[in-house]
N, C-alpha and C positions, 0 to 999 in steps of 0.2 A: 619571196626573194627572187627577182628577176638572175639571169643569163650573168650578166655583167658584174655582179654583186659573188655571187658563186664561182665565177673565176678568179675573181680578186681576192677572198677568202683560200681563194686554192694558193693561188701565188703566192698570199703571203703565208702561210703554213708552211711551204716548200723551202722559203724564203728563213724558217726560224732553224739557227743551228743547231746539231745537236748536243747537247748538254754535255759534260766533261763525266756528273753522274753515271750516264748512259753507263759503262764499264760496269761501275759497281753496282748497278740495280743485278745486272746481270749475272756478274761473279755471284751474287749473294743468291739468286733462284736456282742457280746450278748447285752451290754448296747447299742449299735447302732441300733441293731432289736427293742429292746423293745420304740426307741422312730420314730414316724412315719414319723415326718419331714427331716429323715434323706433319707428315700428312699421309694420307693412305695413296698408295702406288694408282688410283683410279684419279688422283688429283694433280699427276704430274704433269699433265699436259696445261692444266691452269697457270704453273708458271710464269710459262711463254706468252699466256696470254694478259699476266699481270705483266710483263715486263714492256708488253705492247703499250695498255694500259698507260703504264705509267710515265712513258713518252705523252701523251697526251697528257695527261694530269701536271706536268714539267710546264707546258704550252701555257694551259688554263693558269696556273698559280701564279708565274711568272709575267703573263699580258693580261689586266683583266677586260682591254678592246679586242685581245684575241676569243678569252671565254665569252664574251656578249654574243661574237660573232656568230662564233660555232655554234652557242646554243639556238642562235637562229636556222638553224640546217635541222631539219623535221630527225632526220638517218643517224646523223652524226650525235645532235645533242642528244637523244633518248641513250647513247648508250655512257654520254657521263651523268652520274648519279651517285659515285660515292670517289673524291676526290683525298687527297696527300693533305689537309688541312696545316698540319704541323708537323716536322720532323726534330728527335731530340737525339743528337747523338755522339758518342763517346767512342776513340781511338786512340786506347793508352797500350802499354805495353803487353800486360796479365787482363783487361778489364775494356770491354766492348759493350757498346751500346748500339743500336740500331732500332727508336722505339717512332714508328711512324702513326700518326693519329688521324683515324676518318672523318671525314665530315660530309653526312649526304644534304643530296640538292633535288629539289626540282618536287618536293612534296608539296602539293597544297595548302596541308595543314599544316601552316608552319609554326602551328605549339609543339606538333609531335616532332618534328625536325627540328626546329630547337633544342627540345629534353632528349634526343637521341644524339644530336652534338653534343652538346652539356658534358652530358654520360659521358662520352667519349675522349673528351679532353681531359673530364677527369681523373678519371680510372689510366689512362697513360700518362699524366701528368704526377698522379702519385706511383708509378710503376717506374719512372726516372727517378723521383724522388728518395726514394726508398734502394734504385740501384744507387745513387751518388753516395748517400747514409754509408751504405754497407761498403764501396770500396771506399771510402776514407777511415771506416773502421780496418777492415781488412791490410791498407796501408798503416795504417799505427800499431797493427801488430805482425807489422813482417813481410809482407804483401802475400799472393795467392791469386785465383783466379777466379772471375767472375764474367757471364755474359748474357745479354738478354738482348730481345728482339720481339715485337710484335708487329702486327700487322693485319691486313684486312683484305677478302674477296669476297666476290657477289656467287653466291651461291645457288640463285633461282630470283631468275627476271624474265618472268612474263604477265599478259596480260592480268594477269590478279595477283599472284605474290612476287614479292620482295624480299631477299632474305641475304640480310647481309652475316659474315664468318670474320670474327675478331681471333685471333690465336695470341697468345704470348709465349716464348721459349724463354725457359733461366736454365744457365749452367751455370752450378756451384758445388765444385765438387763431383753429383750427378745431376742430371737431368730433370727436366720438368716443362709437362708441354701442358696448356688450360684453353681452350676454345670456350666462345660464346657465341650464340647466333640473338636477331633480330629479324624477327617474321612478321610483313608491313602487308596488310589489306592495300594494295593500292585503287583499287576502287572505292573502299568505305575512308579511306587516311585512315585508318586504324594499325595499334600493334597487335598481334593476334599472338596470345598467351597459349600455354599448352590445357590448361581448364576451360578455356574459354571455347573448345574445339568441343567438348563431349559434354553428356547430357547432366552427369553427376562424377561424381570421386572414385565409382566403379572402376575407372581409366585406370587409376594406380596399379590393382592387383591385374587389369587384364593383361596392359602393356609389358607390365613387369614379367608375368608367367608367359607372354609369348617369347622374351627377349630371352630368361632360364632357359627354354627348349632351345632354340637356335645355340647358344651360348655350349649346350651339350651337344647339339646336332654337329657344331665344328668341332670339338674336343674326340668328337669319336671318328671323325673324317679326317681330321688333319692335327699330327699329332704336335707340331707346333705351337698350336693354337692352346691358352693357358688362360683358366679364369678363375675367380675367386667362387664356388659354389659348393653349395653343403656338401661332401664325400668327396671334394676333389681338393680343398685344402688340407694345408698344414693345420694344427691346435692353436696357432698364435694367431692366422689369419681370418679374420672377418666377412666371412663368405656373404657376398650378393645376395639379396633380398627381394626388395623393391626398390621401385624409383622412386624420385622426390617429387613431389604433385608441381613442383614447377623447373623438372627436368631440363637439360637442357636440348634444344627438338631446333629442327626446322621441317621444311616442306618444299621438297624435291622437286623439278621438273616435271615430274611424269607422277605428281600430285601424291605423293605418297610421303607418310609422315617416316622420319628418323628422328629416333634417339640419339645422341652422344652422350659418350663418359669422358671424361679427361684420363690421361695417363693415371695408371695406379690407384683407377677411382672405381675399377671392377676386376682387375688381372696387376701379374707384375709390370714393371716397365720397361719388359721388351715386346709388350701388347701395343704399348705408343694410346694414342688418344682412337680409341674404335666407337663403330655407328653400327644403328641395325634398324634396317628398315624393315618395319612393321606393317605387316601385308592388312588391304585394308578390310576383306573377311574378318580376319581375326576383331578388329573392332567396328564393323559401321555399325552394329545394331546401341553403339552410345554414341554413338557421335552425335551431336544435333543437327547437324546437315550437310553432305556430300560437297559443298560448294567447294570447299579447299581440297579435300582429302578422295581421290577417286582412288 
């Protein structure tokens, strides 16, 4: 792309107003900081940088002579790859919707980027469906309050992985926060599964007993810290175990694998949605090969 062509792309970027949205992207990341369940206090600087983001992603959905362009810029286009595909949303009085859907771009393999769309539009498209259900029930007997919101960041984008973070928030009543990741080989276009990483099903019980130790290592450092583990529950509670062999993980910047649990999926729910990054001592001798996991 010559001189001439790069400044006219400049101009007209400069040239696009900005969106009436702009407001609300923003009120909604500052009300998202201020509550803790929503992301761990290490991710709050990510907001600013979805709200950057999503100025862009405005640009792209809206012109798609503006997305061709950009994507002609080597700097620019690499860093869009997971756009606003569809927005579903709801501003009543008791009953808020905010359900944004991803859709990535720029895979080679566009079977796997298709069935990771697909996925995508699904699962939020039954996630409206299911909020519209309940407040028209919730309306027929009395009204109440209801609200949901999901949404999506890039987690680890570099030269080998890809690892996009779905979250969904429901208030009803109380709380409830569920995160999902997607971890992309971008050299092989593959998805990279948590099995697919180690040599056998060993993973289960190693992963798991290194996560108990830490899990006590905080409980005895800091006394806020609350998990569900054999001797530190109640009789009713269901103390932590193991993990599910197809956990929910991604793979960090600085190549190291994490776990996550959702809210209330290992501690109460003023635990919020916790991660534990699992040092890779503890597992290389299963792993099948150092390539992702240093």
């Amino acid at each position: 792309m010559n001189n001439n062509r790069l400044d006219q792309l400049k101009q007209d970027y400069m040239n696009t107003p900005i969106p009436r949205e702009l407001d609300f992207v923003v009120r909604k990341a500052l009300q998202q900081n201020r509550k803790k369940d929503y992301f761990k206090k290490a991710r709050v600087a990510a907001a600013s940088v979805a709200a950057a983001l999503a100025l862009v992603t405005v640009g792209v959905n809206s012109s798609p002579v503006f997305a061709q362009a950009l994507a002609e810029v080597p700097v620019v286009g690499s860093m869009v790859k997971v756009l606003t595909f569809r927005q579903f949303t709801v501003n009543e009085d008791n009953f808020e919707a905010d359900i944004k859907v991803p859709e990535i771009q720029g895979l080679e393999n566009k079977d796997l980027e298709g069935s990771l769309n697909k996925k995508y539009l699904a699962e939020n498209k039954k996630l409206y469906e299911e909020f519209m259900a309940d407040m028209e029930d919730l309306k027929e007997k009395g009204g109440g309050h209801l609200g949901v919101s999901s949404g999506y960041e890039v987690v680890t984008d570099n030269d080998t992985i890809f690892a996009v973070e779905r979250y969904e928030f429901t208030v009803a009543g109380s709380s409830d926060t569920k995160i999902k990741y997607d971890t992309i080989d971008k050299k092989r276009q593959v998805l990279i599964t948590l099995p697919s990483l180690f040599k056998d099903e060993s993973y289960v019980e190693v992963i798991s007993d290194n996560i108990i130790s830490q899990m006590k290592e905080q409980i005895k450092s800091d006394e806020s810290k609350v998990y569900w583990l054999e001797g530190y529950v109640e009789e009713f509670e269901q103390p932590f175990e193991r993990i599910s062999k197809d956990q929910s993980f991604y793979i960090n910047a600085d190549g190291k694998l994490v776990i996550s649990f959702d809210k209330y999926e290992v501690g109460p729910g003023c635990m919020g949605v916790v991660e534990f990054v699992i040092p890779t001592e503890a597992i290389a001798d299963i792993l099948v090969s150092n390539e992702y996991i240093k």
